[in-house]
FILO-69342 format. One record per residue (C-alpha): residue in three letters; x, y, z negated. Coordinates in steps of 0.2 Angstrom, whole numbers, padded with zeros to 4 digits. Each point is the difference from the previous one (the first is absolute). Example, Ala and Ser with C-alpha at 12.3 -4.5 7.8 and 13.67 -1.06 7.14 Angstrom:
# FILO-69342
- ALA  0062  -0022  -0039
- SER  0006  0017  0003
This chain:
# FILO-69342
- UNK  0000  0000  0000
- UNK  0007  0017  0005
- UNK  -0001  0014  -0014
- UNK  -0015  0012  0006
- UNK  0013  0014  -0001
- UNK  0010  -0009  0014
- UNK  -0014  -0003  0013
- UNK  -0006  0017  -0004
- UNK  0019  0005  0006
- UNK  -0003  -0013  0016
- UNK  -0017  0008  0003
- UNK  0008  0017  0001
- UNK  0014  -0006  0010
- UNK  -0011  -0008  0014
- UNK  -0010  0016  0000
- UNK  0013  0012  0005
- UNK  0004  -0013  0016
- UNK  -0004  0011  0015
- UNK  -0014  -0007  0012
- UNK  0002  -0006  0016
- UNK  -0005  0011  0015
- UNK  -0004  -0008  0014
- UNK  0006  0015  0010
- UNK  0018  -0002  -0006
- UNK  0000  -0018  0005
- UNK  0004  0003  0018
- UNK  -0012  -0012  0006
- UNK  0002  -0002  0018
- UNK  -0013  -0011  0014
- UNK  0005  -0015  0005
- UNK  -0005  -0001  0019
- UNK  -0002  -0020  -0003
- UNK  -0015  0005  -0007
- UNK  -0008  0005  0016
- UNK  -0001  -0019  0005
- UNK  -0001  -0009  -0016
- UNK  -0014  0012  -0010
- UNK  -0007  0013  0018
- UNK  0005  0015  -0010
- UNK  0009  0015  0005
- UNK  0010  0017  -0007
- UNK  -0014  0013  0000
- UNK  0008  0021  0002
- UNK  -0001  -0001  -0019
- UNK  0015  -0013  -0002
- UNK  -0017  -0012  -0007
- UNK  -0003  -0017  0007
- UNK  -0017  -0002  0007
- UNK  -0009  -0016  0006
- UNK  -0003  0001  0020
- UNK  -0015  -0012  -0003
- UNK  -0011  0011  -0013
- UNK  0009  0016  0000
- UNK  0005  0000  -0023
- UNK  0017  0006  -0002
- UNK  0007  -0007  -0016
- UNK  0007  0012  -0015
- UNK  0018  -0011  0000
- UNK  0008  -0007  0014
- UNK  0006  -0016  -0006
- UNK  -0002  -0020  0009
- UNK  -0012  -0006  -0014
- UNK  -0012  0016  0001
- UNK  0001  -0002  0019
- UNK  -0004  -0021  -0001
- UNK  -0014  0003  -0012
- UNK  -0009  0009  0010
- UNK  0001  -0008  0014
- UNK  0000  -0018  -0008
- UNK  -0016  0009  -0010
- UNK  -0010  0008  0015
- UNK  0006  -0006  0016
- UNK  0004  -0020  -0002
- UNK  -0009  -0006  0015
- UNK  0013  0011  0011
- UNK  0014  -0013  0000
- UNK  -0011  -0014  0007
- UNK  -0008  0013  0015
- UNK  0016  0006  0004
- UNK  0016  -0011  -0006
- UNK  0015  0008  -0007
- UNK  0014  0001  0013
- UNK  -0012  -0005  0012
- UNK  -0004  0013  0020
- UNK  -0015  0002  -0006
- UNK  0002  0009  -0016
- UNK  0014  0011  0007
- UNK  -0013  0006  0014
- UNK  -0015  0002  -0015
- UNK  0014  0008  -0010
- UNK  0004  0014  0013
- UNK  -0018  0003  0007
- UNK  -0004  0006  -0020
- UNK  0014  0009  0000
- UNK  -0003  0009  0017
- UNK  -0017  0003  -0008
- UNK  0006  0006  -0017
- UNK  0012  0012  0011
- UNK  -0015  0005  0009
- UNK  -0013  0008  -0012
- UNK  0016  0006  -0007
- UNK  0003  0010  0012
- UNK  -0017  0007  0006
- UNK  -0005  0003  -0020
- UNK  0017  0013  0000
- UNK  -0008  0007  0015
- UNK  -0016  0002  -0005
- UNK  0008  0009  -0014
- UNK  0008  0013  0009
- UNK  -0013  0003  0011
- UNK  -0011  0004  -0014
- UNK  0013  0011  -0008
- UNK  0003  0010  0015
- UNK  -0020  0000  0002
- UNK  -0001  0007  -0018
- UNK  0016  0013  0003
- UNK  -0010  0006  0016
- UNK  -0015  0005  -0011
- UNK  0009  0007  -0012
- UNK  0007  0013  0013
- UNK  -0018  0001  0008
- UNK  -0006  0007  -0020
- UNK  0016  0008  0001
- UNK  -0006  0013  0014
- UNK  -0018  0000  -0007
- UNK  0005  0007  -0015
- UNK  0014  0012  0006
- UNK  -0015  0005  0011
- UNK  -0013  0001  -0013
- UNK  -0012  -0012  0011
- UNK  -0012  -0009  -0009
- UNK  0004  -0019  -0001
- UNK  -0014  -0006  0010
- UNK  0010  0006  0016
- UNK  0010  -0013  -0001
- UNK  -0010  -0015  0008
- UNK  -0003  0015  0014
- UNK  0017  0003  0002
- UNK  0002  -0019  0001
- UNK  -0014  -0001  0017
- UNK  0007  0012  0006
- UNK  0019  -0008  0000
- UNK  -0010  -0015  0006
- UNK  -0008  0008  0014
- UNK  0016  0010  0004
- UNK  0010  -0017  0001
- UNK  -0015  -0007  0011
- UNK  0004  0013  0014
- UNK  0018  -0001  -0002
- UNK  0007  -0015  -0002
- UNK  -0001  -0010  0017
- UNK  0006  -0019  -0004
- UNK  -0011  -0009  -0006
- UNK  0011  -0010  -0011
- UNK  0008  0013  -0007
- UNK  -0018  0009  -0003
- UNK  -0005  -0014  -0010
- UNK  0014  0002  -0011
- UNK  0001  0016  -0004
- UNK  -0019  0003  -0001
- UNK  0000  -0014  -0015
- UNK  0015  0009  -0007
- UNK  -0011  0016  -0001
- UNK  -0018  -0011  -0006
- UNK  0011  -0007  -0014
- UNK  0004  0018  -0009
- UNK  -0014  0001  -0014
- UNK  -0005  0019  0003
- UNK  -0018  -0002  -0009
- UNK  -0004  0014  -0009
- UNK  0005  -0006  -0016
- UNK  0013  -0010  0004
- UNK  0006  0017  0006
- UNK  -0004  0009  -0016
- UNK  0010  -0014  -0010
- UNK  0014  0004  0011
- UNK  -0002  0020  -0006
- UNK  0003  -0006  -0018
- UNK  0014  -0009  0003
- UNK  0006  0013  0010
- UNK  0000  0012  -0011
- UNK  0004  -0007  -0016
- UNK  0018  -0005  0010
- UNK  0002  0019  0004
- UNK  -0005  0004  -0018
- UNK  0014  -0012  -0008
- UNK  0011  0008  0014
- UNK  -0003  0017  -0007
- UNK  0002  -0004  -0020
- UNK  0017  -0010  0004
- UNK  0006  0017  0009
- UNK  -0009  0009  -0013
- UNK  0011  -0008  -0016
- UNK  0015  0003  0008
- UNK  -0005  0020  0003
- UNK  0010  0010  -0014
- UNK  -0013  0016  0004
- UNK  -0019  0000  0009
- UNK  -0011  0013  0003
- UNK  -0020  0000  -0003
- UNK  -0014  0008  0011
- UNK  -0015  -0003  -0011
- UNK  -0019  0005  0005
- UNK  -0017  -0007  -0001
- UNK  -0012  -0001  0012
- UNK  -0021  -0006  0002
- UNK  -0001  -0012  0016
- UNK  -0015  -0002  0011
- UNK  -0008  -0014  -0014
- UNK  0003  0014  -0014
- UNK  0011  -0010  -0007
- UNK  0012  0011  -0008
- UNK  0020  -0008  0006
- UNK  0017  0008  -0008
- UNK  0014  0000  0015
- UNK  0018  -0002  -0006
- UNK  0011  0004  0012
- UNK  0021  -0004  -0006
- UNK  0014  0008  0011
- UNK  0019  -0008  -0002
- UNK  0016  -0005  0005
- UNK  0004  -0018  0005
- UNK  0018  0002  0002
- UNK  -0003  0003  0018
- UNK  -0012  0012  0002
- UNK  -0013  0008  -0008
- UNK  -0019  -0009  -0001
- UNK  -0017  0008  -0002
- UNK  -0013  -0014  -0005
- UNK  -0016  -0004  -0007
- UNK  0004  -0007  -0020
- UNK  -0020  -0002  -0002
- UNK  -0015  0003  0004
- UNK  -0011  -0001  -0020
- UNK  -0019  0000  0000
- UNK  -0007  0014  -0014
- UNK  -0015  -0009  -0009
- UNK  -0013  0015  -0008
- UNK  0011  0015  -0005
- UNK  0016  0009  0007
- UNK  0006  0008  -0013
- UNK  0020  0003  -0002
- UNK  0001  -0013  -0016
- UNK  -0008  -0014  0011
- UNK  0011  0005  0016
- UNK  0015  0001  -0011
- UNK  -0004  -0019  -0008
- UNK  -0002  -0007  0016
- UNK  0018  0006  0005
- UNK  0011  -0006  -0014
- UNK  -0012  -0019  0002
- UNK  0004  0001  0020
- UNK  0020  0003  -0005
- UNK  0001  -0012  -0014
- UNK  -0010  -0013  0011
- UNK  0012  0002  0015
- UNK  0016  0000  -0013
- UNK  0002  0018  0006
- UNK  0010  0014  -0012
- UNK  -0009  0015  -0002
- UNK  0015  0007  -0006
- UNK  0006  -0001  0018
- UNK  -0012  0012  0007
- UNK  0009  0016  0003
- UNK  -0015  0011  0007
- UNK  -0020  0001  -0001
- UNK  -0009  0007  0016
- UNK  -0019  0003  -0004
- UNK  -0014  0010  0009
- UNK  0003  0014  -0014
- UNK  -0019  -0004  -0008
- UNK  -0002  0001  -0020
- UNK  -0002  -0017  -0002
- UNK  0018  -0003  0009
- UNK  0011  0016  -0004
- UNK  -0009  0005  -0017
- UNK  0015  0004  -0011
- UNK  -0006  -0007  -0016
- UNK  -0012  -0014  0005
- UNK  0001  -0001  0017
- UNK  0010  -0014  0009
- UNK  0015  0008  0004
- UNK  0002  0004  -0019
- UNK  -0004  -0016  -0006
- UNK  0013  -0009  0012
- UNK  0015  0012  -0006
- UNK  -0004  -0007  -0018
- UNK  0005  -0016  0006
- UNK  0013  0004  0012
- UNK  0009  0015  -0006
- UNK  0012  0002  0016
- UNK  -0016  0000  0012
- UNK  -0003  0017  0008
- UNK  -0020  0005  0005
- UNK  -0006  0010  0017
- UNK  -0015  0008  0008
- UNK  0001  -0006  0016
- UNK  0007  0014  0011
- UNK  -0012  -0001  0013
- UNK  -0015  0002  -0011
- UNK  0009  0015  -0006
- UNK  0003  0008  0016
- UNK  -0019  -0003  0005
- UNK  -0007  0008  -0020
- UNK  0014  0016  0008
- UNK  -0011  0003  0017
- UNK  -0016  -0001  -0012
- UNK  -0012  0016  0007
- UNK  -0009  0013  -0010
- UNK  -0010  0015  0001
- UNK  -0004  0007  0019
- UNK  0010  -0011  0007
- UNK  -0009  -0014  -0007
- UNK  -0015  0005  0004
- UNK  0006  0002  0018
- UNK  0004  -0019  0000
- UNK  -0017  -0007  -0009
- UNK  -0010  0010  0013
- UNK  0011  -0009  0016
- UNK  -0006  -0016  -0011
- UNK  -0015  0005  0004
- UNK  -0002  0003  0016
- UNK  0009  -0018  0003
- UNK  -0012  -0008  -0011
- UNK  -0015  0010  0008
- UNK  0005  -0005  0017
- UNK  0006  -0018  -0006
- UNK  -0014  -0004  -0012
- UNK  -0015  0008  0001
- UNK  -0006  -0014  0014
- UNK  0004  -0012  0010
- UNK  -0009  0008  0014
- UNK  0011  0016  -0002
- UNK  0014  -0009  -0001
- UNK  -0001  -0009  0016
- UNK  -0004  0019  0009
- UNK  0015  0006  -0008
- UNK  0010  -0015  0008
- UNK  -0009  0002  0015
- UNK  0002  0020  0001
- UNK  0020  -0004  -0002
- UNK  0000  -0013  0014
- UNK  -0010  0012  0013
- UNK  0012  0014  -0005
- UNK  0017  -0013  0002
- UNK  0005  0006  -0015
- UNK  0017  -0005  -0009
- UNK  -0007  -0013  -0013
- UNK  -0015  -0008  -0001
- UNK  -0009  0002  -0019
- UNK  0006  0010  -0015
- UNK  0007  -0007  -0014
- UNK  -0007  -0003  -0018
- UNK  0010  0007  -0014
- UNK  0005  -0012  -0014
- UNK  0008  0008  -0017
- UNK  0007  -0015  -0004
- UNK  0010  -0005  0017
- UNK  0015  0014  -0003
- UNK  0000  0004  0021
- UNK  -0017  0003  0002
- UNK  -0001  0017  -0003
- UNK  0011  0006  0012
- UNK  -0004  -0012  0013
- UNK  -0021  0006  -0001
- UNK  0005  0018  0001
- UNK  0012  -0002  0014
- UNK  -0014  -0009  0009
- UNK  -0012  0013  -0004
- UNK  0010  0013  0008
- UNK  0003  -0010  0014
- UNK  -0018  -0002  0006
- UNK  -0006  0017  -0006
- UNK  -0005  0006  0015
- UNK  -0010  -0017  0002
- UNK  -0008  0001  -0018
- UNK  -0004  0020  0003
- UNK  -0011  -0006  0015
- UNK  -0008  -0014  -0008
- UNK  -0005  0009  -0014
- UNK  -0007  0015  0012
- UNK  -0011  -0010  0008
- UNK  -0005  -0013  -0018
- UNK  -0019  0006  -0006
- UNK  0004  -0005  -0018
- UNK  -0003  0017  -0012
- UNK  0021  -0005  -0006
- UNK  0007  0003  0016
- UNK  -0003  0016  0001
- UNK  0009  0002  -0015
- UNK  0016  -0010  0004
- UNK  0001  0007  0019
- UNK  0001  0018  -0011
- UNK  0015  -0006  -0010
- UNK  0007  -0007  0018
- UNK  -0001  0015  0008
- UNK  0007  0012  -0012
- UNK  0019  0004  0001
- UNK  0003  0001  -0018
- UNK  -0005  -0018  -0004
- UNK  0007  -0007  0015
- UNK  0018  0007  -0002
- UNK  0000  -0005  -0019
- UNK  -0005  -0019  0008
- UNK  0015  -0001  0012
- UNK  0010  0006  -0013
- UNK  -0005  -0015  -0012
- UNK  0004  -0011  0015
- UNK  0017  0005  0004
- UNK  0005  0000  -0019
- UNK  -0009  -0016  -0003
- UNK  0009  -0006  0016
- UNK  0016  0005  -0007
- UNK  -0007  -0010  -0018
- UNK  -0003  -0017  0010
- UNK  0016  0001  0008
- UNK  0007  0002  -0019
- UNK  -0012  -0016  -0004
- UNK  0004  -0010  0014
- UNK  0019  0003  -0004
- UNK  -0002  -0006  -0019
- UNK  -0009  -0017  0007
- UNK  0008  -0016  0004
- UNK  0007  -0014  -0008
- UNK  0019  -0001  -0006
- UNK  -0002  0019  -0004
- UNK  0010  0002  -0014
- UNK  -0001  0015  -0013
- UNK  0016  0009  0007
- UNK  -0009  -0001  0019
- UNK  -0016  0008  -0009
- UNK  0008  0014  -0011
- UNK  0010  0005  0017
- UNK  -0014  0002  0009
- UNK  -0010  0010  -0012
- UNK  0014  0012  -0002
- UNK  0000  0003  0018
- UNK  -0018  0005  0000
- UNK  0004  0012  -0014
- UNK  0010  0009  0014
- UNK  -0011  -0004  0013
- UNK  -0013  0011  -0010
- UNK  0012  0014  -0003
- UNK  0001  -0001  0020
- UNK  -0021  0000  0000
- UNK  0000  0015  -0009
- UNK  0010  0012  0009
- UNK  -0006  -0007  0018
- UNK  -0019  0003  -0004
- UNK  0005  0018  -0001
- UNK  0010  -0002  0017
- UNK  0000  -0010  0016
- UNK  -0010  -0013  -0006
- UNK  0009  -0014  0008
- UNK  -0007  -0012  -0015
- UNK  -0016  0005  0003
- UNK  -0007  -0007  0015
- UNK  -0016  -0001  0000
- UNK  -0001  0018  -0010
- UNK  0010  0008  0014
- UNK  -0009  -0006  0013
- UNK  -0018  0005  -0007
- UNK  0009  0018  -0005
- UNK  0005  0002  0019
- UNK  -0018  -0003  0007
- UNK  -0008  0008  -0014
- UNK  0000  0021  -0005
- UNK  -0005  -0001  -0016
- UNK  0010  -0017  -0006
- UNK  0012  0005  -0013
- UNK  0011  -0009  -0014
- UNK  -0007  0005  -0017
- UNK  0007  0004  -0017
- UNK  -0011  -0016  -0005
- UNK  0012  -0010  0013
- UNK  0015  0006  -0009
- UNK  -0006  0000  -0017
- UNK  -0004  -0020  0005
- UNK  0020  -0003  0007
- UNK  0008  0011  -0018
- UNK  -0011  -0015  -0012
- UNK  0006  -0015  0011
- UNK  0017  0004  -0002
- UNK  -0002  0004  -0019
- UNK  -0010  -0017  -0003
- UNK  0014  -0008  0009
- UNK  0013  0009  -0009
- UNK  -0010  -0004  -0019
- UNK  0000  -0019  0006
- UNK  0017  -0004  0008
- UNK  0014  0014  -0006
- UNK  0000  -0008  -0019
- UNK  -0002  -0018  0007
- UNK  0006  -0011  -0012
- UNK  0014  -0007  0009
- UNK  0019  0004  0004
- UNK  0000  0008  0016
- UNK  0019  0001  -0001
- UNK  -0003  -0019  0000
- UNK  -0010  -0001  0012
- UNK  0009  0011  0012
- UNK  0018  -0009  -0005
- UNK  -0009  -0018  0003
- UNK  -0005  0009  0017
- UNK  0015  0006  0006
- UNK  0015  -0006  -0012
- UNK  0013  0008  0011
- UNK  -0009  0018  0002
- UNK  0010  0015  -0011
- UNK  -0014  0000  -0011
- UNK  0001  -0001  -0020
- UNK  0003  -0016  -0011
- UNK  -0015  -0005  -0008
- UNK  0000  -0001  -0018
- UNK  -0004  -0018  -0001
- UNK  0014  -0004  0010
- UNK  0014  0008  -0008
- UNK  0007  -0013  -0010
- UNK  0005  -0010  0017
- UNK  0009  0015  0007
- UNK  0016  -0010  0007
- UNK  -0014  -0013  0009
- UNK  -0007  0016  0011
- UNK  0018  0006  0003
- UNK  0003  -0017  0008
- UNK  -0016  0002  0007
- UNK  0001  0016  0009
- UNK  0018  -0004  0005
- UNK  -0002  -0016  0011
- UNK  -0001  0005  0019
- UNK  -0010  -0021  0002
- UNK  -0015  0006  -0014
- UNK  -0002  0016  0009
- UNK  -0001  -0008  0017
- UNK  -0011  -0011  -0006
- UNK  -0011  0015  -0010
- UNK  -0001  0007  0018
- UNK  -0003  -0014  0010
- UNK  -0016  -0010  -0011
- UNK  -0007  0011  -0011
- UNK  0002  0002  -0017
- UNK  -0014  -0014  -0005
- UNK  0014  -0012  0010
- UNK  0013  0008  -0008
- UNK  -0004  -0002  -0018
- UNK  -0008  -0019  0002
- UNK  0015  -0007  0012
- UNK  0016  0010  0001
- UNK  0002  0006  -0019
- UNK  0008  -0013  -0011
- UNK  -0005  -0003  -0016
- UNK  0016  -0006  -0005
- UNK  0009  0014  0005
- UNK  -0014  0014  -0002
- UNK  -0011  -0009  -0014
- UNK  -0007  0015  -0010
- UNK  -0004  0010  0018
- UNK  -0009  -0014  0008
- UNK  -0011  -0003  -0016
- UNK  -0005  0015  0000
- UNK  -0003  0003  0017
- UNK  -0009  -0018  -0001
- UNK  -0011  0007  -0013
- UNK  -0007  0015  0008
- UNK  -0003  -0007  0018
- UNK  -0009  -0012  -0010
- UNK  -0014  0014  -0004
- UNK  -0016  0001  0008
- UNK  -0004  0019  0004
- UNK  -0019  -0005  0001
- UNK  -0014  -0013  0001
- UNK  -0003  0000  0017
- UNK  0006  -0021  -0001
- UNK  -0017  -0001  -0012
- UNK  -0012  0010  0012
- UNK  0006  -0010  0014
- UNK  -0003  -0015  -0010
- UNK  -0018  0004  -0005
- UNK  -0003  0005  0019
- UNK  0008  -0017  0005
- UNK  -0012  -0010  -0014
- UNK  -0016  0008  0006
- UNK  0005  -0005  0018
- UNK  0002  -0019  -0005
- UNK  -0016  0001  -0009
- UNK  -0012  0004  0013
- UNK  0009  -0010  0012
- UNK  -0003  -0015  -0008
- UNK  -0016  -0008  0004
- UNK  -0003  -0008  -0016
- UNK  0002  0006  -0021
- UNK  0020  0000  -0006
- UNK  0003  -0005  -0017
- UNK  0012  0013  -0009
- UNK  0013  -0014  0002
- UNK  -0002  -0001  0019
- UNK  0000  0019  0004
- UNK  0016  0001  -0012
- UNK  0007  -0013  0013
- UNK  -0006  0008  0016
- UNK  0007  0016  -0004
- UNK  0018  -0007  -0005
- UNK  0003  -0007  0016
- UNK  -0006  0016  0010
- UNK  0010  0011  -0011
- UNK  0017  -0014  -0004
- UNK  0018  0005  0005
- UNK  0004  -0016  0001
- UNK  -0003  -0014  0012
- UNK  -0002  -0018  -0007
- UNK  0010  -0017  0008
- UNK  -0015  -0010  0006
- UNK  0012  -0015  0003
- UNK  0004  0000  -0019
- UNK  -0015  0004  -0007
- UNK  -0006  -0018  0010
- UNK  0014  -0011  -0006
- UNK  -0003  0006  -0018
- UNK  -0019  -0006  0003
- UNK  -0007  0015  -0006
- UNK  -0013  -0002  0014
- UNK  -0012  -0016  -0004
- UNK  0001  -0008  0020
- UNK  -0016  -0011  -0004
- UNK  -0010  0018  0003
């Protein structure tokens, strides 16, 4: 008898024996096994019976006799061992394995190619904001197209089977939209972690459901160039207040593993709930991220500058309302209208409706309205209605007409302004440049209005057919507010513009920045290679900063340099968006969830373009749909 403290010790011993691994046996297939058992080496390295088509777990001459001893024992006396017979039978299953081997891989990869082809097909749908349903039309129509081309016959048959294999039902289509777009989105955050700064364009909006929908916009650099792309698209259950917009934020960021800290600047539309100083949204974001900077969007301010008031005002509601009387009183008057433009070959063909909310729309009706004045003046003339009388009256007299093509020209001049601060990839320095160039502009404005005229067009030319046309102390008056309410907005704006000019031009004989001058010896260095100023000259300084300065040699320029261009100057990303959205929604021929819409919008909006190929063979896509 062994003492239980031994086998204990034995127990233990046996215990700490490593197990064998069939893997590290180096187990090879006997060929002999072919004739003796009908099995052969699958892809795998496993041996599998020709006979039933098992594969067994270990390759070894009992398992392999077993089961052929087991399931197949009738074999040997049908087909003798080492006899003609059983070599042929042998080689015809073989053939056969071989065979479905071979058609089974290619109906593999004509389904993955089947499956990549309507991925691209939802690919265009979406960056074309085409509801999904288009799909199975776009597919007759390739059908049909192929019909008419293709001239063999064989070769039709085949590629017309290629095409009637590719699943473009609308739901198979809206399935590939989701998987679309949550492979750009995984795209974006990996880009995003990597991002030392970002910058936020934040503004809500109600779509055509009423549902209220928060667009957040992010702008960075990837290390190769900068990127402006939709970070989410959040529904706004019941109210918008800035406490709920602000939650949603910091839930979006903490679900996505983004840093809030990263965020170097906060764009919003300028409204209390976004830029209110001690609760709005602007303020509460600072609390949490300290180094993040807030703006009113530059455009909005430029637009809230031009804002009218007094006679001048009155002037524009009243050419409001000769548009709306003409436009809106009746169909029936309406279609004279139209018809009175057509018999007269007049330049345009209706007048335009005036829209507060659409930033050009001001300008753009009042320049159509001086354009078919002549038209209007007739029409009116010969309308019964008691109001014409009273419009043709404002028509007709100098006074009003002259203060009218004077809030076209300078609204002309406004547009222009407006159309300039638009765009994407517009960073804050592009912005601030352009405002200051209008500051001048109006300086310019000013003295010409008591001149020549020569930015006045439409002024001059009613002053040179007209006596009693003249430019007014109230046209002056309007030109000496604009280019104060421009001065009070943009001559205290909360940003370098020493920065902004040495990020502009780094080689100009301008002052240092303060916030540059701990790296004095990098912009000595800088400014003294001949190679960085040929490049400066050459691409641009967008170029210039992101490819040829490097931040090995120039680290503390570059960063900051980064960090500004990083800016957005205004939401115009966000308004776009929201125009975008509304597009997609009645387009589509059936209800989006939030989800969808989210989806849709990604992929019309994305930077970055998806690999089909590898979105297959990861099987993202399930091919039984």
């Amino acid at each position: 008898m062994l003492h239980p403290r031994v086998k204990r010790g034995i127990t233990m011993s046996l215990s700490k024996l490593k197990k064998r691994k069939v893997d590290l046996e180096n187990r090879k297939f006997n060929s002999e096994w072919t004739d003796k058992y009908v099995f052969i080496e699958t892809t795998e390295g496993r041996p599998m019976c020709l006979l039933c088509n098992e594969c067994c777990a270990i390759g070894k001459d009992y398992n392999l006799r077993r089961h052929f001893l087991t399931k197949h024992c009738g074999f040997d006396q049908t087909f003798p061992p080492g006899s003609d017979v059983r070599q042929k039978k042998i080689l015809c299953l073989k053939e056969n394995y071989e065979h479905s081997r071979v058609v089974f891989s290619r109906s593999c990869s004509s389904q993955q190619r089947a499956t990549a082809a309507s991925l691209r097909v939802a690919w265009i749908l979406g960056k074309k904001k085409q509801p999904f349903t288009d799909s199975e039309t776009f597919k007759e129509c390739f059908i049909a197209a192929l019909d008419e081309v293709v001239t063999d016959n064989k070769m039709k048959e085949q590629v017309l089977a290629s095409v009637k294999s590719i699943p473009m039902s609308d739901t198979s289509t809206g399935r590939r939209m989701d998987v679309l777009a949550s492979e750009v989105f995984e795209t974006l955050l990996t880009r995003l972690r990597k991002a030392k700064v970002m910058s936020l364009a934040v503004d809500e909006s109600t779509d055509i459901s009423d549902t209220a929908q928060l667009c957040l916009i992010v702008r960075f650099f990837d290390g190769d160039c900068f990127r402006e792309d939709l970070l989410g698209l959040i529904p706004l259950e019941g109210h918008t207040s800035a406490a709920i917009i602000f939650q949603k934020i910091v839930d979006f960021f903490k679900d996505n593993g983004l840093d809030l800290d990263h965020v170097n600047m906060l764009v919003t539309d300028g409204a209390p709930t976004m830029a209110g100083k001690v609760n709005g949204l602007s303020a509460r974001l600072s609390a949490v991220a300290p180094r993040m900077k807030s703006l009113h969007c530059l455009i909005h301010q430029s637009v809230l500058c031009a804002k009218l008031s007094g006679e001048l005002k009155n002037t524009m509601d009243s050419v409001m309302s000769i548009i709306n009387f003409i436009r809106s009183t009746s169909s029936l008057q309406h279609r004279l209208f139209r018809r009175l433009l057509a018999d007269m070959s007049a330049e345009h063909q209706d007048l335009l409706l005036h829209n507060n909310v659409r930033w050009l729309s001001k300008g753009n009706a009042l320049r159509r309205v001086c354009e078919l004045r002549e038209e209007i003046v007739r029409f009116l003339s010969e309308s019964k209605q008691n109001r014409a009388s009273t419009f043709l009256s404002q028509m007709l007299d100098d006074g009003f007409v002259s203060e009218m093509c004077f809030l076209c020209d300078i609204f002309h001049h406004l547009n222009d302004l407006n159309l300039g601060l638009q765009g994407q990839n517009k960073t804050v320095v592009d912005l601030v440049e352009k405002l200051r160039a209008f500051q001048r502009k109006l300086v310019l404005f000013s003295s010409d209005l008591c001149d020549k005229l020569l930015h006045f067009p439409t002024l001059s030319k009613l002053m040179k057919s007209s006596a009693h046309a003249s430019v007014t102390q109230v046209m002056l008056d309007f030109l000496d507010k604009l280019r104060d309410n421009f001065a009070a907005r943009f001559n205290d704006f909360d940003m370098s513009g020493e920065l902004m000019q040495f990020v502009r031009d780094p080689f100009a004989d301008t002052k240092i920045p303060s916030e540059a001058l701990d790296s004095l010896l990098e912009i000595i260095d800088m400014q003294a290679s001949s190679a960085l100023k040929h490049a400066y000259d050459k691409e641009g300084f967008m170029t210039f900063w992101t490819e040829w300065v490097d931040a090995e040699k120039f680290p503390n320029m570059k960063e900051l340099a980064i960090n500004l261009l990083t800016m957005f100057g205004s939401t115009y990303t966000c308004e776009s968006s929201f125009s975008h959205m509304n597009a997609i929604k009645t387009s589509a021929r059936s209800s989006l969830t939030n989800e969808r819409l989210h989806h849709c919008l990604r992929i019309a909006l994305t930077s970055f373009e998806p690999d089909f190929s590898a979105i297959v063979q990861s099987k993202k896509c399930n091919f039984s749909h």
